[in-house]
N, C-alpha and C positions, 0 to 999 in steps of 0.2 A: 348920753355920753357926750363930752364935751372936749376938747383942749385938740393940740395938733394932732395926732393920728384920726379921731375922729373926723379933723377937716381933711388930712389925706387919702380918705374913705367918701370923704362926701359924691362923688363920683356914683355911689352904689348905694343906698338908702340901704337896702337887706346888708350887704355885706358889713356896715357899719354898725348894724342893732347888732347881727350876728358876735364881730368882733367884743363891743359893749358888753355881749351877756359872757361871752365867755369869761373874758377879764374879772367883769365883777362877779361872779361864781367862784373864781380860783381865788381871788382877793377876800370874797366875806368864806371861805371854807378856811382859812388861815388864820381874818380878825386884822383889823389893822397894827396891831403892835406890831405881831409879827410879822406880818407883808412891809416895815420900816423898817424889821432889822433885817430883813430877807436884800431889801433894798440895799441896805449902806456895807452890807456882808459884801455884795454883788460888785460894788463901787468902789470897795478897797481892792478888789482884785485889779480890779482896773486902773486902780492908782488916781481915783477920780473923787475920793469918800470925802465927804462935807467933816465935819466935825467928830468923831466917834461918839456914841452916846453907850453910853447904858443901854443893857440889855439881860431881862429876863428869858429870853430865849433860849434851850437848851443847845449847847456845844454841838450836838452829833445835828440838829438842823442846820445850824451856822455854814460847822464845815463842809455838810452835802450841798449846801447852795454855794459854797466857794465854790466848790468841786466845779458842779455843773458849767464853771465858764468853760475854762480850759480844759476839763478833764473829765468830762460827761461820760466816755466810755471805758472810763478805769475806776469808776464807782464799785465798790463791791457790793454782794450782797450781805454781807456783813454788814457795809454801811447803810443800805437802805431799810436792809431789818431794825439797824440801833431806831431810824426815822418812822421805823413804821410802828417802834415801840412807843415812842413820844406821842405821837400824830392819830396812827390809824394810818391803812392805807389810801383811804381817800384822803387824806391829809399829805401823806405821800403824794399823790399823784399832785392836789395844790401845789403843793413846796416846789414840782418839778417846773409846772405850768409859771408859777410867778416866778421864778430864780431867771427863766429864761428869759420871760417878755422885760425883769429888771436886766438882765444882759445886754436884748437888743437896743435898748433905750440907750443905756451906757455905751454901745457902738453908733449908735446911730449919731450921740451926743460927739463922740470920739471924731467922726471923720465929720463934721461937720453940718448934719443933717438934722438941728434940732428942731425942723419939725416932725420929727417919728421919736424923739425923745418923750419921754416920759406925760405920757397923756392927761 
């Protein structure tokens, strides 16, 4: 693992692989398309989104990772069955995992902290 978080880690050798495997576990259970639209999904909330691109990604994922910035505990389970129809729930669980660490990166970015942006 490599970029600023990993050097904000460097301090802990284990807690940096730790971090690394997590990440990349929730990243490759998703696939990278999706972990870029999970991204720019995440970054419009925030009023932060690069360019909008195309997306093959299904609606009912999009909007549960809007959801998760602001609105994590008004999720239904309505909504997380429509995701766990798409996904699987360990796809579920991914989508929860990367929607968030795309969140903190976007705050981190936000109050001026880019090195815990986007690793």
């Amino acid at each position: 693992m490599s970029g600023p978080v990993a050097q904000a880690l460097a301090g802990s050798a284990d807690l940096a692989a730790r971090y690394g495997t997590f990440r990349k576990a929730a990243h490759a259970a998703l696939g990278p398309e999706l972990v870029e639209a999970v991204r720019r999904a995440v970054a419009e909330v925030h009023g932060a989104a690069e360019e909008a691109a195309a997306s093959d990604a299904p609606e009912a994922v999009l909007a549960y990772a809007r959801r998760m910035v602001f609105e994590h505990t008004a999720i239904t389970d309505d909504e997380a069955a429509a995701v766990v129809a798409e996904l699987g729930e360990p796809g579920l669980v991914a989508l929860s995992v990367v929607a968030a660490l795309s969140d903190a990166e976007c705050r981190a970015a936000a109050v001026g902290l880019p090195a815990l942006a986007r690793a």
